[in-house]
C-alpha positions in Angstrom: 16.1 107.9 50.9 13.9 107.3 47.8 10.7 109.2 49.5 12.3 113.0 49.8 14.4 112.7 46.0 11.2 111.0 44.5 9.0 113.7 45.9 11.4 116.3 44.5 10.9 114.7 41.7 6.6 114.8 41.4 7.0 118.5 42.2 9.2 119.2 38.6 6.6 116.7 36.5 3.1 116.5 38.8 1.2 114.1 40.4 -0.5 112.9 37.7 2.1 111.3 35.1 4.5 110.8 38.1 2.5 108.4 39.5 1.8 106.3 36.4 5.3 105.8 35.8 5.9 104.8 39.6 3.3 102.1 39.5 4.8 100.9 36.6 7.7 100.4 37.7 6.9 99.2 41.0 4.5 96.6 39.4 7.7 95.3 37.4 10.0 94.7 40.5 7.0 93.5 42.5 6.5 90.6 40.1 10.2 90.1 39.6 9.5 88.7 43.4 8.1 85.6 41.9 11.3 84.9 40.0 14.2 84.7 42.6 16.5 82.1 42.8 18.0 82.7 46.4 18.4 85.4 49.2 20.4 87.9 47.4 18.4 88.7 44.5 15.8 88.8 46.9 17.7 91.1 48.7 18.1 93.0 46.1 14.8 93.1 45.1 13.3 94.7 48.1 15.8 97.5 48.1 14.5 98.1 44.4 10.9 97.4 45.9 11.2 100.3 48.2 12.6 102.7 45.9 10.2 102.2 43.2 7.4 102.8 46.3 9.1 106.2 46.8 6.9 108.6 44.5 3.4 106.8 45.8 2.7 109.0 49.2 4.6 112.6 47.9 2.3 111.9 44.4 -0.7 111.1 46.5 -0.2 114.6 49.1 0.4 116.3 46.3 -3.2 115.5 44.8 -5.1 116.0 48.0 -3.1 119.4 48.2 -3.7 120.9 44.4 -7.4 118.6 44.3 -9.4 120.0 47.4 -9.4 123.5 49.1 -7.4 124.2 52.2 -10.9 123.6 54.3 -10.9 120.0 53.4 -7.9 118.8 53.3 -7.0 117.7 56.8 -10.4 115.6 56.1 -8.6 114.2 52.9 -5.4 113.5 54.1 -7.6 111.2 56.4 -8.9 109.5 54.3 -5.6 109.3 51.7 -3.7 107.7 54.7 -6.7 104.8 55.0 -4.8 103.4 51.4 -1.7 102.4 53.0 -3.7 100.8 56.3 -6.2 99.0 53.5 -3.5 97.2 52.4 -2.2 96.1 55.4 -5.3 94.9 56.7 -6.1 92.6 53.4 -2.8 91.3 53.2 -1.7 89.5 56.0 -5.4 87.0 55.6 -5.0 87.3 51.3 -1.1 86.3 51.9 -1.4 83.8 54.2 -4.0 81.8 52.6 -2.1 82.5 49.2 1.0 80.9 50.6 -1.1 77.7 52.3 -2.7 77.1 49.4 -0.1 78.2 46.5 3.3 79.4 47.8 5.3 82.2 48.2 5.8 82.9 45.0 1.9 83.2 43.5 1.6 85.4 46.8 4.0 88.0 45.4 2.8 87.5 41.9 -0.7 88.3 43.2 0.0 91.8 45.0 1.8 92.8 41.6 -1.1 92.2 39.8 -3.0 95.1 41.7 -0.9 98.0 40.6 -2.0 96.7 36.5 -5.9 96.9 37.9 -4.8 100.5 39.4 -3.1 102.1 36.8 -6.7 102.2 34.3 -8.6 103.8 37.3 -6.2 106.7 38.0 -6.0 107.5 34.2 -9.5 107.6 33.6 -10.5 109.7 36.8 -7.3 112.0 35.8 -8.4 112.4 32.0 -10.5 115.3 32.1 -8.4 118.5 31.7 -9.4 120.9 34.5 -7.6 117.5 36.6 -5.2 117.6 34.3 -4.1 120.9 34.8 -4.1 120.9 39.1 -1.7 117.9 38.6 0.5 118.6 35.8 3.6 121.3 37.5 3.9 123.0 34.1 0.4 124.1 34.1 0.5 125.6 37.7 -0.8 129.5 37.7 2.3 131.8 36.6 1.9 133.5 40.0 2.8 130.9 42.4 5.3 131.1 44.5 8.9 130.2 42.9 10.4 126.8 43.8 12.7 127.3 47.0 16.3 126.0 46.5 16.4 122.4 48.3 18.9 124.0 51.2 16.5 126.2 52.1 13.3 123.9 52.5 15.8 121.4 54.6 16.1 124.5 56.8 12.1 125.1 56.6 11.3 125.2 60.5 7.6 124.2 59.7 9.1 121.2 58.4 11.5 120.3 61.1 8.3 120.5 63.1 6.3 118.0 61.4 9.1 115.6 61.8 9.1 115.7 65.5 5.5 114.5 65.5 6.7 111.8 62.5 9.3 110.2 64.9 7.1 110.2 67.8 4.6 107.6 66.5 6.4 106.0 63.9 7.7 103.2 66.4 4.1 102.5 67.5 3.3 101.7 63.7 6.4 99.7 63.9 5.4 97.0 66.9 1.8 96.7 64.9 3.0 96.3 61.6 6.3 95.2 61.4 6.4 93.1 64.9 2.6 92.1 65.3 2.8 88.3 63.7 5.5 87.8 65.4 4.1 89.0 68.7 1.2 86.7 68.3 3.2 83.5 68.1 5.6 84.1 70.2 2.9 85.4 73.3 0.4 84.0 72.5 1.1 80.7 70.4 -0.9 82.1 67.2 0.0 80.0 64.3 2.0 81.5 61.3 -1.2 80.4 59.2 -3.9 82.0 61.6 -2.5 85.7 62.4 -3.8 87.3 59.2 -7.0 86.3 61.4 -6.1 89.7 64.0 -3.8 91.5 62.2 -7.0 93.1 60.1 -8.1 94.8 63.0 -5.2 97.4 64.2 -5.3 98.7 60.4 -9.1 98.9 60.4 -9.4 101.0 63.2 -6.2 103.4 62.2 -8.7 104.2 59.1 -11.4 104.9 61.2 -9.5 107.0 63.8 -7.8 109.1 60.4 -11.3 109.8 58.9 -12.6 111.0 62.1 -9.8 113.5 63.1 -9.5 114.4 59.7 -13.0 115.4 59.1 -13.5 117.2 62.6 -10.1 119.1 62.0 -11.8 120.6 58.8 -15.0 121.0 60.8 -13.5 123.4 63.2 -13.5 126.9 63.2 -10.2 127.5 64.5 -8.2 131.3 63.8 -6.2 131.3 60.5 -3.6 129.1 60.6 -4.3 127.6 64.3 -3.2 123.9 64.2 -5.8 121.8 66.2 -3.8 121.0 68.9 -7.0 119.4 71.1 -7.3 116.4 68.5 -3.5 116.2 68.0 -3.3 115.8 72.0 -6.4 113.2 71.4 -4.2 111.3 69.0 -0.8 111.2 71.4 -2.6 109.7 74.3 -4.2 107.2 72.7 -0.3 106.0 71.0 0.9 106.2 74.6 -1.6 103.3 75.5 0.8 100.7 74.0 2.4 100.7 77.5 -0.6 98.8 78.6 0.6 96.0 76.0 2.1 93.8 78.7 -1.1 93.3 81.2 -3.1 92.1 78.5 -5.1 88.8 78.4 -5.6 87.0 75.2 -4.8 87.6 71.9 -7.8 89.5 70.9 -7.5 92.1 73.5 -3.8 93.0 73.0 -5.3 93.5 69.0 -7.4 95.5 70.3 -4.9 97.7 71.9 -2.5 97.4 69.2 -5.5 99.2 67.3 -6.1 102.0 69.6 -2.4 102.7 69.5 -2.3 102.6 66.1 -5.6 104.9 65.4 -3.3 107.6 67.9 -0.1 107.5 65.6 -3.4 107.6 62.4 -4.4 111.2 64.3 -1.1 112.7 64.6 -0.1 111.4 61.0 -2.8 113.1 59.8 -3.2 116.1 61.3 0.8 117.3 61.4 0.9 116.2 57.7 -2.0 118.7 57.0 -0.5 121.0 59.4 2.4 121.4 57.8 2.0 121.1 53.8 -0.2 124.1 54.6 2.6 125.9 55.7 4.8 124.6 53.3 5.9 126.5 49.5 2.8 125.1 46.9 6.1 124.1 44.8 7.3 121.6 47.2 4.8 120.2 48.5 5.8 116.7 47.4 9.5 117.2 48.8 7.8 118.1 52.3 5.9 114.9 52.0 8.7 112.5 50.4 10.3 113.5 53.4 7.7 113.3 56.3 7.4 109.9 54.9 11.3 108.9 54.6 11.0 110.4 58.3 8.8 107.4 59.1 11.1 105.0 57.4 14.6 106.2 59.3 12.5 105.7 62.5 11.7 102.1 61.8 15.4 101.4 60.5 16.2 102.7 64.3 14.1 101.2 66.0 13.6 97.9 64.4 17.1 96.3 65.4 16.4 97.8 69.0 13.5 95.8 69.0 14.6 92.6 67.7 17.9 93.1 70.4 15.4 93.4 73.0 13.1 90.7 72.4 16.3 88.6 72.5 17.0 89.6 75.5 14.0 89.6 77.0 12.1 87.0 75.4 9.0 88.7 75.4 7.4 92.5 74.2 6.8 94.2 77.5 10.2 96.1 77.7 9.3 97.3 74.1 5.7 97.7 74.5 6.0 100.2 77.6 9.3 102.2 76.7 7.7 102.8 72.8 4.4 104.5 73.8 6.8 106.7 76.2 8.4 107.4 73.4 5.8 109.0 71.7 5.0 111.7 74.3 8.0 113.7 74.2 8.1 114.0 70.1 4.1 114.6 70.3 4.5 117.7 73.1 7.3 119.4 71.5 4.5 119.7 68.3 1.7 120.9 70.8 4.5 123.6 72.3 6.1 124.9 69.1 4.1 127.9 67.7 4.1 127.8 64.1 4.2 130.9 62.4 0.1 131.7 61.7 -1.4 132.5 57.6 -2.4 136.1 57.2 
């Protein structure tokens, strides 16, 4: 909910003072995490948590748009979408031996602390004016395009689109992320302690696998407007390999695969989020990606309690593993087959 309204929000004010005040106020609840007495302020706390994370990815897409020319940016949206996977590789080892050693509560306490060592970096690269003025909405060029009333960007087929691809490989992010520590102790008898010890790698090679498609997508020489459909169908087999989850040996090799799906659902995120804030109003651009992003969130609030039902069930991730990466394909070809309407 928080991703589309806060990125209708960066598009009135701009990236550059939007995103201050975000981390700021994410910092604040983030370290309120140390504090809580009991479940419901904790609760309550993540809600707030997830909100206040809202403006980061429209403020960011918004950047890579206004920052670099239309050549590069499927190359920079590979590389913007390497922050998120960053984290998640250095957290689960940084978190885990934060808790063994000091608790939950410094391990909160300690993630706050990076949005105070951010906030001095983006103000001091954003301080020289010409920045200034490609991130700050009221000193956009008189001729751009007006802002299009929100009812009729909801309605923007290029946007509808995107969101295919979105919900195609958001579940595969979701079995990685969300489900991977559990997978590893449940399958494969992986202490709580020790899984920060694989769950590095998936992450890792999702930022490889963005910077890669993202850089050979600017590199080709495609007609105007063509969408690079070869790398985008590169990017949907590899998230279809998570069917192969269930005939793996060892924990290391089922990492391994958990990787190469991952680097897949990396591709497509990057290229149909290029794709389509190229086709998208320069006014909204933050809206489009708020919303690409909530996209990603309302699949994993499906899918996560399907999940969890069938590992109940089941008592193992095969049923999940296989029917997930057949998930992606259908999501992934109706992207390939829909012929966007092509830049003069």
């Amino acid at each position: 909910i928080a991703t589309p309204l806060s990125g209708w929000w960066i598009d009135r004010i701009g990236a550059r003072r939007g995103l201050v005040a975000s981390v700021l106020l994410w910092t604040a609840v983030a370290a309120l995490h140390a504090l809580i007495p009991g479940f419901w302020v904790l609760f309550a706390l993540r809600i707030a948590l997830g909100i206040a994370e809202g403006p980061s990815f429209p403020g960011a897409a918004q950047t890579v748009q206004r920052i670099l020319p239309p050549a590069d940016r499927a190359r920079g949206f590979g590389v913007l979408f390497t922050g998120s996977s960053i984290g998640g590789m250095l957290a689960p080892p940084i978190a885990s031996a934060l808790f063994a050693a000091h608790g939950w509560r410094v391990a909160f306490l300690t993630s706050a602390l990076i949005g105070l060592v951010w906030l001095p970096v983006w103000l001091f690269w954003t301080r020289q004016r010409r920045v200034a003025e490609q991130l700050d909405t009221a000193a956009q060029p008189k001729e751009a395009i007006p802002r299009p009333p929100l009812r009729e960007l909801i309605r923007n087929p290029e946007l509808h689109r995107g969101l295919f691809a979105i919900f195609a490989v958001a579940p595969v992010f979701g079995v990685a992320l969300s489900w991977g520590a559990i997978y590893l102790t449940s399958t494969w008898k992986v202490s709580q302690a020790g899984v920060g010890e694989y769950l590095w790698l998936p992450p890792l090679i999702f930022d490889g696998a963005a910077i890669l498609f993202g850089h050979l997508a600017s590199q080709q020489h495609r007609p105007h407007g063509e969408p690079p459909r070869m790398l985008f169908a590169i990017g949907m087999l590899l998230a279809t390999t998570l069917v192969a989850l269930p005939w793996m040996q060892g924990a290391w090799p089922a990492v391994y695969l958990l990787g190469i799906a991952m680097a897949g659902g990396g591709i497509v995120y990057t290229l149909a989020t290029a794709d389509m804030l190229q086709r998208m109003p320069p006014s909204s651009v933050s809206f489009a990606a708020g919303t690409m992003a909530g996209a990603q969130s309302l699949a994993l609030v499906i899918v996560n309690p399907l999940i969890g039902l069938a590992y109940d069930y089941y008592r193992n991730f095969d049923v999940v593993a296989i029917a997930i990466g057949l998930w992606s394909v259908p999501g992934c070809l109706v992207w390939l087959l829909w012929r966007p309407r092509l830049e003069r």
